[in-house]
C-alpha positions in Angstrom: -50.9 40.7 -9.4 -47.4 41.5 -7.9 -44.9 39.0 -9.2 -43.1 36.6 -6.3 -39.8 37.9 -5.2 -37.2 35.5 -5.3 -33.9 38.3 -5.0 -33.4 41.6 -2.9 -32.6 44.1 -5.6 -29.4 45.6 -4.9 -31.1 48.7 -4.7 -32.2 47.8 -1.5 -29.3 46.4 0.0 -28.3 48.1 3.2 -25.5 50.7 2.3 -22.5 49.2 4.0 -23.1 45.8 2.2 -23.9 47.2 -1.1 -20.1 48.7 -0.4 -18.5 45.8 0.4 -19.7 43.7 -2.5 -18.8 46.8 -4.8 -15.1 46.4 -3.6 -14.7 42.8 -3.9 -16.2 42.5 -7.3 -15.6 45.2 -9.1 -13.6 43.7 -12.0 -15.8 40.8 -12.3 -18.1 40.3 -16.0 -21.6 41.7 -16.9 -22.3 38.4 -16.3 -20.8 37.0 -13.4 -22.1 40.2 -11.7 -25.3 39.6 -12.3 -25.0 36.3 -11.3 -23.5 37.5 -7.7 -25.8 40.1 -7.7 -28.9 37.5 -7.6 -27.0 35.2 -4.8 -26.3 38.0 -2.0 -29.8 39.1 -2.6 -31.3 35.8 -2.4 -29.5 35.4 1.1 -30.6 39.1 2.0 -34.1 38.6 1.5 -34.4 34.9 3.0 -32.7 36.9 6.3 -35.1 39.7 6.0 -38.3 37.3 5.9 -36.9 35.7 9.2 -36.2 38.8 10.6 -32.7 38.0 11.5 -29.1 39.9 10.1 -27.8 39.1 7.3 -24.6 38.4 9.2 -25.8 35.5 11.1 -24.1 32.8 8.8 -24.7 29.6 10.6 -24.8 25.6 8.8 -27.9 25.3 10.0 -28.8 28.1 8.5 -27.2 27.8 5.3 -29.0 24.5 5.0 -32.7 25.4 5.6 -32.0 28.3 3.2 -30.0 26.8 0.5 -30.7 23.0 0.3 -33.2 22.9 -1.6 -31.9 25.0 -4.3 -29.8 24.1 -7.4 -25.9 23.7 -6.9 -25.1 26.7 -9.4 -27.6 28.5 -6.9 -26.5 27.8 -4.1 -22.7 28.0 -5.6 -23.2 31.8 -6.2 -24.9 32.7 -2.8 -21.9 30.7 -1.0 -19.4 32.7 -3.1 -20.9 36.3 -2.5 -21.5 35.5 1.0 -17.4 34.3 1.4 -16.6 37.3 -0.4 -18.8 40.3 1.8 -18.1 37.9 5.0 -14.6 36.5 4.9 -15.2 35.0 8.7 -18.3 33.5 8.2 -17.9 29.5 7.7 -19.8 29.4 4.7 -18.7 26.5 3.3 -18.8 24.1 6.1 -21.9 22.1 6.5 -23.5 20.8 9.8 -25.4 18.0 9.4 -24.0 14.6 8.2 -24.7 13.1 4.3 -26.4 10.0 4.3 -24.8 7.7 2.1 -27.3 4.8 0.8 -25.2 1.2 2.0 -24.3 -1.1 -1.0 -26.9 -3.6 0.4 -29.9 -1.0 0.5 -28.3 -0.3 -3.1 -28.7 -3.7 -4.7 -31.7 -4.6 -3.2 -33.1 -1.3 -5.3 -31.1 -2.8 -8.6 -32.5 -6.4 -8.5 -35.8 -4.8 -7.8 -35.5 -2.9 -10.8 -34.2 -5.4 -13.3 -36.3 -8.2 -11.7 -38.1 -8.7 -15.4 -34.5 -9.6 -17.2 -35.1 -13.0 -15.6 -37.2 -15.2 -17.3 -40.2 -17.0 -15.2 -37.8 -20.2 -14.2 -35.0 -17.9 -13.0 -37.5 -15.9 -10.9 -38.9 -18.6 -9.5 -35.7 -19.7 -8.3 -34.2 -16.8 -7.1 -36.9 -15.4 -5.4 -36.6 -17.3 -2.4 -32.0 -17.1 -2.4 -32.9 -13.6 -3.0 -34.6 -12.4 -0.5 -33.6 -9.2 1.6 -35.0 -9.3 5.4 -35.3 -5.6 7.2 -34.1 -6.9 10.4 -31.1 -8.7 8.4 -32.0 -12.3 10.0 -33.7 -13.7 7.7 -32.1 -13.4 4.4 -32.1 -15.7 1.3 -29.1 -17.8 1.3 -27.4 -16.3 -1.9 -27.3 -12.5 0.0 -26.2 -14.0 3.2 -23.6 -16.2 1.5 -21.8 -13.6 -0.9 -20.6 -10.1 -0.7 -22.9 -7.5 -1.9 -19.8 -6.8 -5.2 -19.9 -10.8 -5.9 -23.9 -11.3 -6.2 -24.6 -7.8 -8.2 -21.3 -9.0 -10.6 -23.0 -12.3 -11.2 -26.7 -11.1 -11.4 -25.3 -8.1 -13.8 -24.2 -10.6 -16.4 -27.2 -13.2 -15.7 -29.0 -10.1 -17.2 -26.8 -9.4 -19.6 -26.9 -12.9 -21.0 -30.8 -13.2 -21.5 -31.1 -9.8 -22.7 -29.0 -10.8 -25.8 -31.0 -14.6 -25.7 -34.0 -12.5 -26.4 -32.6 -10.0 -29.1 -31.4 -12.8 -30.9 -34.7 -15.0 -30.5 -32.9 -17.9 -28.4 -34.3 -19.7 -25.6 -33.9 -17.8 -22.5 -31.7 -20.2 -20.8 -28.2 -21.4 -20.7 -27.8 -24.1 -22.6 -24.8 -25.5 -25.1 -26.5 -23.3 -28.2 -26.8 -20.2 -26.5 -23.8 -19.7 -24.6 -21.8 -20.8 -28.1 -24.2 -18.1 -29.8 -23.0 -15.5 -27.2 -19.4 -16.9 -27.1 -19.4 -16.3 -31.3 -20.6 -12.3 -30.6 -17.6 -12.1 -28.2 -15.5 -13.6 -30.4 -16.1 -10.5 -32.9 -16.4 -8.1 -30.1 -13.0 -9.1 -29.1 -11.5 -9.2 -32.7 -13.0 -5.1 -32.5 -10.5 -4.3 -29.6 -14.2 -4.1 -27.2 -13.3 -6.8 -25.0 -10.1 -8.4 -23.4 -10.0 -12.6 -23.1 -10.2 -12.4 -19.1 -13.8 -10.4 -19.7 -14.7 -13.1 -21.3 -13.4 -16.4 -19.6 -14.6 -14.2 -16.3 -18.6 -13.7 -17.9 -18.6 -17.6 -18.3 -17.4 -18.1 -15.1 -20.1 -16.2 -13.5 -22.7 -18.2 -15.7 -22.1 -21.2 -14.3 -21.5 -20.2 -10.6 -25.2 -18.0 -10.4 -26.7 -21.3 -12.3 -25.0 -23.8 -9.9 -26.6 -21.9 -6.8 -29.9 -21.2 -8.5 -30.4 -25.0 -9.8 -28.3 -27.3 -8.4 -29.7 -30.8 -9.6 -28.7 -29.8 -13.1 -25.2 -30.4 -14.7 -22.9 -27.7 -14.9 -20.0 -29.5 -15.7 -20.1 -29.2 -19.4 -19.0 -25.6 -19.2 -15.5 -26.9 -17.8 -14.0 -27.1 -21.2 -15.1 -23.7 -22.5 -13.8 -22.2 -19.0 -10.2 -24.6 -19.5 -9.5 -23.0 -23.0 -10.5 -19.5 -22.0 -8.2 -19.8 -19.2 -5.3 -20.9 -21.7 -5.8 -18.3 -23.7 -5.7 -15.4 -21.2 -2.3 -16.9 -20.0 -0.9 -16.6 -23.4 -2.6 -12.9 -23.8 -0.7 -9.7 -22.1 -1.9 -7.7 -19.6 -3.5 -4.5 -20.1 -2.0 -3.3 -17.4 1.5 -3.9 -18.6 0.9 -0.8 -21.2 -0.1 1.3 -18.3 3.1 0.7 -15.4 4.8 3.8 -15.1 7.7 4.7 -13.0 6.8 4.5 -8.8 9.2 7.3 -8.0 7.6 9.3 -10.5 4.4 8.7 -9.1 4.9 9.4 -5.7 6.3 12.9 -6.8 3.2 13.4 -9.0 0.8 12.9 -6.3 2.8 15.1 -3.9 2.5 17.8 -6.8 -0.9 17.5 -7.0 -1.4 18.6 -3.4 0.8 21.2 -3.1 -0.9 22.8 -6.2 -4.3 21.7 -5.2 -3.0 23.8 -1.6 -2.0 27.2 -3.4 -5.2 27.1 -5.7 -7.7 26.8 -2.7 -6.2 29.7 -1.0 -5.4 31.8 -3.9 -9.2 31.0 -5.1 -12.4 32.3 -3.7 -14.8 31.0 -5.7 -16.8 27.8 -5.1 -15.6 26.0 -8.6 -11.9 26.9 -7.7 -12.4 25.1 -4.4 -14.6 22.8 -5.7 -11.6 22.3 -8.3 -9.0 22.2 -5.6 -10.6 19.6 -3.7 -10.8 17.1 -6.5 -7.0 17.6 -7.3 -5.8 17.1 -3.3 -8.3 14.2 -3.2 -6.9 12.5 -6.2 -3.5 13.4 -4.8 -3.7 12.1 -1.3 -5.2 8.7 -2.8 -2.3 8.2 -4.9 0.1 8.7 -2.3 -1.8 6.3 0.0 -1.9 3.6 -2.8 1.6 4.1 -3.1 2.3 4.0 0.7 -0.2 1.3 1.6 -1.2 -0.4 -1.6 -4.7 -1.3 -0.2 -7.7 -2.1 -2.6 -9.7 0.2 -4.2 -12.9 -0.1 -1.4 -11.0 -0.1 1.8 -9.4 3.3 -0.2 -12.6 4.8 -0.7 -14.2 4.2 2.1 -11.5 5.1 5.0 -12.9 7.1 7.9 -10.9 9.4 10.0 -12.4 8.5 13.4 -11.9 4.4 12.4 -8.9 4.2 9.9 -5.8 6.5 11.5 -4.7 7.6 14.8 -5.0 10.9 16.0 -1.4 12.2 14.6 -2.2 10.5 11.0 0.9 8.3 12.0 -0.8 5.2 11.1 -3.2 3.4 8.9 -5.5 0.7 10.5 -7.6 -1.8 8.3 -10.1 -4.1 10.7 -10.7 -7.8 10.1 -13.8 -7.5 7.5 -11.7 -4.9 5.3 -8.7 -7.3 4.5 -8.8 -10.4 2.5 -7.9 -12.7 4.8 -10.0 -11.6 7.6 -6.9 -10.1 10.0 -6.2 -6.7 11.1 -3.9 -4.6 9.3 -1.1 -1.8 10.3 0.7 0.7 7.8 2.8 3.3 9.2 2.4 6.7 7.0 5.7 8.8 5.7 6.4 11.9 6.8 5.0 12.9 3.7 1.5 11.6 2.8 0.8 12.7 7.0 1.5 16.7 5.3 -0.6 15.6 2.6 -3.9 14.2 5.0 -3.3 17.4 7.4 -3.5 20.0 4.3 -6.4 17.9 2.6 -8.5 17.3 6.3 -7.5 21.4 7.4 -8.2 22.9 3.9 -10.1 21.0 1.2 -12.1 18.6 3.4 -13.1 21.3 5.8 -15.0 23.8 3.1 -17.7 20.6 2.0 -17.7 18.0 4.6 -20.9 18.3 7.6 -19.9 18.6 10.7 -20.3 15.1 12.0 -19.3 13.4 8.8 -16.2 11.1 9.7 -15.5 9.4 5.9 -11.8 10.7 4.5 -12.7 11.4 0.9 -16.0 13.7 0.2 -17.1 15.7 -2.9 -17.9 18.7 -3.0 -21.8 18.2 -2.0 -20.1 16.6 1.6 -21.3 12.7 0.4 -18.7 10.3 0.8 -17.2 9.2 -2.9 -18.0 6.0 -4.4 -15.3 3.5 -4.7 -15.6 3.7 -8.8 -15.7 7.2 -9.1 -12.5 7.8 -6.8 -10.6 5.0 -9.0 -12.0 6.9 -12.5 -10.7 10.6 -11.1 -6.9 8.9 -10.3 -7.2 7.0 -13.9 -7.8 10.7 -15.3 -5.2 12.6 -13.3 -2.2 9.7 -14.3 -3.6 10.2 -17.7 -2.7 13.6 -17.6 0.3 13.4 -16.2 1.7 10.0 -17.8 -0.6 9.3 -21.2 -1.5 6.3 -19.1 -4.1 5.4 -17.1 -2.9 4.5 -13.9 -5.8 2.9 -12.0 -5.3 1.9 -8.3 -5.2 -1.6 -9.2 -2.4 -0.9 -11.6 -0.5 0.8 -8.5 -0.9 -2.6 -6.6 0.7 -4.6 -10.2 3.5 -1.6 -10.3 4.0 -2.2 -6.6 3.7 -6.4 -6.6 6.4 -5.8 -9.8 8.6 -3.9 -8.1 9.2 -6.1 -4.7 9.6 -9.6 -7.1 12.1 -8.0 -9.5 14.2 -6.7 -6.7 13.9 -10.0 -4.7 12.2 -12.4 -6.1 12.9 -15.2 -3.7 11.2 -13.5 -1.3 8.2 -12.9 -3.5 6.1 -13.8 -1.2 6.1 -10.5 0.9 4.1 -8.9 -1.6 1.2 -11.5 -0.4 1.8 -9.3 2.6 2.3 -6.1 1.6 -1.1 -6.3 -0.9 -2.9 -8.4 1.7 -3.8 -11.0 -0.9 -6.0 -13.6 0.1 -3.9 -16.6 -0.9 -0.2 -17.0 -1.6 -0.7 -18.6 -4.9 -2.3 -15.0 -6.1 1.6 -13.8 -5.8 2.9 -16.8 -8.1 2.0 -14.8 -11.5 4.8 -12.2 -9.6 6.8 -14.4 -8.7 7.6 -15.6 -12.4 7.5 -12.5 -14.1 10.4 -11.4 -11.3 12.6 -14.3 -12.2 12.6 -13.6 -15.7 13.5 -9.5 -15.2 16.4 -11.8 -13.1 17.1 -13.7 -16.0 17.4 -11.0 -18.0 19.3 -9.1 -15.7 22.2 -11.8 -15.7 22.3 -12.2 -19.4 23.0 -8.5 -20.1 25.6 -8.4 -17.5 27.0 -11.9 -19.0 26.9 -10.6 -22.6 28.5 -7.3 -21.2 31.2 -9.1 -19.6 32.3 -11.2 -22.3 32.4 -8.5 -24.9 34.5 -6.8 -22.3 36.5 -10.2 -21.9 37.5 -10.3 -25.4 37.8 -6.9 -26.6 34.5 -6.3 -28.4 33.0 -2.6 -28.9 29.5 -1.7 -27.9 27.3 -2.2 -31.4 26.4 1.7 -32.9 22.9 1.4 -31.3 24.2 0.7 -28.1 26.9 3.6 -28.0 25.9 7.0 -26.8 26.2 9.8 -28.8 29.4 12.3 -29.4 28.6 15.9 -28.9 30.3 18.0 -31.4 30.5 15.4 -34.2 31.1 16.8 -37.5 29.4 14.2 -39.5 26.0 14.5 -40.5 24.6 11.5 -40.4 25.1 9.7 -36.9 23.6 7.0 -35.8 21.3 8.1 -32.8 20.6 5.4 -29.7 17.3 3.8 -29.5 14.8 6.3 -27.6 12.4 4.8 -25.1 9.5 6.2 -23.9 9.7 9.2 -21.7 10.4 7.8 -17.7 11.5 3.9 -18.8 15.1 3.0 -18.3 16.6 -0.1 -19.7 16.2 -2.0 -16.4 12.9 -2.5 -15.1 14.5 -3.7 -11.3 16.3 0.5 -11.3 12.7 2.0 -11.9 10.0 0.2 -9.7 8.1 -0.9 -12.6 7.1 -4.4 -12.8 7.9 -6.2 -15.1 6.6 -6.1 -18.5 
C-alpha cells in the first residue's frame, strides 16, 4: 500500500526553486535543513494538488493550506516561503481573529465550576445568574456588575468552600469558618504567600456576593474583621514601593526596546526572530503609552486603531464606558511614542495581524492579547531591565508619586491625569507627597544651619578624594543603581 504523502521531496522540486532555496540556506544545520526542506515541500505539493503555481502566495491561501497545521508547521513553511519569495506577503493574514468577549468567557467559567457551590448557593444564584442570548433578560447580579467584579467575587466564593470542604466545615459562611480560613491566611501570610490587602480584599468579597445572594440574613458581623484588616494594611507597606523605578529611565527603556525590536525584525528572517521582535516592540510601545497616558491596564490592552487614535497617531481617545467616571477622554501623544506606534503598526503588527483586524496589540497568531498577559510580558521586560517588576499599575503609583511630590497642593490633578473614579482615591498621594515635602525642607533646614554656624558635612556625607594616599577611607553610602537622594529630582513616588 503506498504510504500518504505529506511533503514534495526536494528531488522533485522544479529546478529554479530547488536553486533558490540552495542559495538562501546554504549555511543553515542538518537540522534546520531538513526542517525547511519539509515546509517548502509541504507548500509545493499542496500547490501541485490544486493545480495552481507555487508562486501564487495569497492569505487566503495560506490559510486554507496552513491553518490547520501546528504552529512549528506552519512556522517553517512561512519561513521557507519568505526566504525563496522575498515579495510574497507571507506573513500577513486575511481574515480577522475572533476573540471570545469576557461575558461569553464567564458564562463558560461559572458553567464549569457551577459544583463548587453547595445546594443553597445554587439555588440562589441560579436565578441572579442567569445569562440571556438576546442580553434582555439577564439575572440581576450580571446586569448589575462588570464582568471583572462578578468573576473576582464568584472566584473567591469558590475558593472559600473548596477549603470548607477539605477541612470538613460546613459549607457556608458562618463566624467558625471564616475564623478557620482567616487562621490558614494568618500562616500563609507569616510564609511571605499572601500580602494583608489580599486578605482584607477576599473578606470583602465574602460578604458583598453573600449580601446579594441572601439578603434577609445579617452580614454586619463581618464589619469588625473587615475594620481591623483595614487597619492593618494601612500600617503595612506597599509592594509596590520596592518596585518604583526612575520615570526617565523608563521612558528611555521602552524607547530602547523598539528601536532594538526595529533592527531585529529586519535583520531577521525567520518566524521566531519576528515572532521575537514583535513581543519586544509590543512590550515597548505599552510602556511608553503607560508612561504618556497612564491609562489602566484594560483600556491598554484592548485599544483599537480604527476607535482609539486619529489617523496621524497624534492623539489618544478613551470613550465614556472605558474611563472610570463615565466621560470621554483626550491624550495628546509625543513625538516620540507616534515613531514608536508607526514602526510597531508598519513593521511588527503588519507580519501577524488579518487583514480586517483593527485591535493595536496582537500576538503572533493575529488574536488580540489579553489584558493579563500584556501586563505579565511588561512585568518581565522591567524585570530585566531594572530587577523589578514594573507592572502597569506600578507605572500609574510611579506617575501619581511623581505629580504629588512635585506639587502636592495640587494633588488633585493626578485624579485627572489617572482618571480615578473619586477624588478621595488621590488622598493616599496626597499624603505621601507632603511628607517627601517635609523631608525636603528639613534637609535643606539642617543644611542651612550647619552652613550657618560653620559645621562640616559628617564623613558619610562627604564625597570622596581621588588620589588619596590613605588606605582606608571612608566611602559614601551607595544606593541602589538609578535612586538619588531626592525622590521629587527622579519621578519616583514616594517611598
Amino acid at each position: 500500500m503506498p504510504r500518504h504523502r505529506l511533503s514534495m521531496a526536494p528531488s522533485d522540486w522544479p529546478g529554479d526553486i530547488r536553486t533558490q532555496f540552495e542559495e538562501v540556506f546554504s549555511s543553515v544545520s542538518k537540522h534546520q535543513r531538513r526542517r525547511l526542506e519539509q515546509g517548502l515541500g509541504r507548500w509545493l505539493l499542496e500547490a501541485d494538488r490544486d493545480d495552481l503555481p507555487p508562486e501564487l502566495i495569497t492569505p487566503a491561501l495560506v490559510e486554507s493550506r496552513l491553518g490547520h497545521l501546528r504552529p512549528e508547521i506552519v512556522a517553517a513553511v512561512k519561513q521557507a516561503l519568505q526566504a525563496v519569495y522575498p515579495e510574497a506577503a507571507v506573513f500577513v493574514r486575511e481574515n480577522k481573529v475572533e476573540v471570545e468577549s469576557k461575558r461569553k468567557a464567564l458564562e463558560r467559567e461559572i458553567d464549569r465550576n457551577w459544583h463548587r457551590l453547595p445546594p443553597a448557593w445554587q439555588e440562589a444564584a441560579r436565578p441572579k445568574l442567569h445569562f440571556c442570548s438576546e442580553g434582555l433578560n439577564d439575572g440581576i447580579l450580571v446586569e448589575a456588575w462588570t464582568s471583572d467584579t462578578l468573576q473576582s467575587r464568584l472566584q473567591t466564593v469558590w475558593s472559600f468552600f473548596d477549603f470548607c470542604r477539605a477541612e470538613a466545615l460546613e459549607e457556608e459562611i458562618t463566624r467558625n469558618t471564616v475564623q478557620r480560613r482567616l487562621d490558614a491566611r494568618q500562616a500563609e501570610f507569616r510564609a511571605g504567600h499572601f500580602s494583608l490587602a489580599t486578605i482584607h480584599g477576599e473578606i470583602q468579597r465574602l460578604k458583598m456576593l453573600g449580601m446579594a445572594m441572601f439578603r434577609d440574613r445579617d452580614w454586619t458581623w463581618l464589619d469588625p474583621v473587615l475594620r481591623v484588616l483595614k487597619k492593618k494594611v494601612a500600617l503595612q507597606p506597599s509592594r509596590s514601593d520596592a518596585r518604583l523605578v526612575d520615570l526617565a529611565e523608563l521612558r528611555q527603556a521602552a524607547i530602547s526596546c523598539s528601536e532594538v525590536a526595529l533592527r531585529h525584525h529586519k535583520a531577521g528572517v525567520g518566524c521566531r526572530a519576528k515572532t521575537t521582535a514583535n513581543k519586544m516592540a509590543r512590550t515597548g510601545l505599552a510602556i511608553s503609552l503607560l508612561v504618556n497616558s497612564p491609562i489602566r491596564r484594560e483600556s491598554l490592552a484592548t485599544l483599537d486603531l480604527k476607535e482609539n487614535f486619529d489617523a496621524n497617531f497624534t492623539r489618544l481617545f478613551l470613550s465614556p464606558h472605558e474611563t472610570k467616571d463615565k466621560k470621554r477622554d483626550e491624550r495628546i501623544l509625543t513625538p516620540e511614542v507616534r515613531k514608536q506606534l508607526q514602526d510597531y503598526v508598519a513593521h511588527h503588527r503588519a507580519s501577524v495581524a488579518p487583514h480586517r483586524e483593527t485591535a493595536l496589540f496582537v500576538g503572533s497568531r493575529g488574536k488580540p492579547v489579553a489584558p493579563a498577559y500584556l501586563s505579565q510580558t511588561v512585568g518581565d521586560q522591567c524585570q530585566k531591565l531594572f530587577g523589578k517588576r514594573v507592572t502597569p499599575q506600578v507605572i500609574r503609583n510611579i506617575i501619581a508619586g511623581f505629580i504629588v511630590s512635585q506639587v502636592p497642593e495640587k494633588a488633585s490633578l493626578a485624579s485627572v491625569v489617572l482618571n480615578h473614579a473619586s477624588i478621595a482615591t488621590t488622598e493616599t498621594y496626597r499624603a505621601n507627597g507632603k511628607q517627601v515635602q517635609a523631608a525636603k525642607k528639613l534637609r535643606e533646614a539642617n543644611d542651612q544651619g550647619r552652613s550657618d554656624h560653620g559645621v562640616n558635612q559628617s564623613p558619610l556625607e562627604q564625597p570622596e578624594k581621588r588620589g588619596s594616599s590613605r588606605k582606608c577611607r571612608t566611602r559614601p553610602v551607595r544606593r541602589p543603581r538609578g535612586r538619588l537622594s531626592d525622590p521629587t529630582q527622579t519621578g519616583r513616588a514616594p517611598i
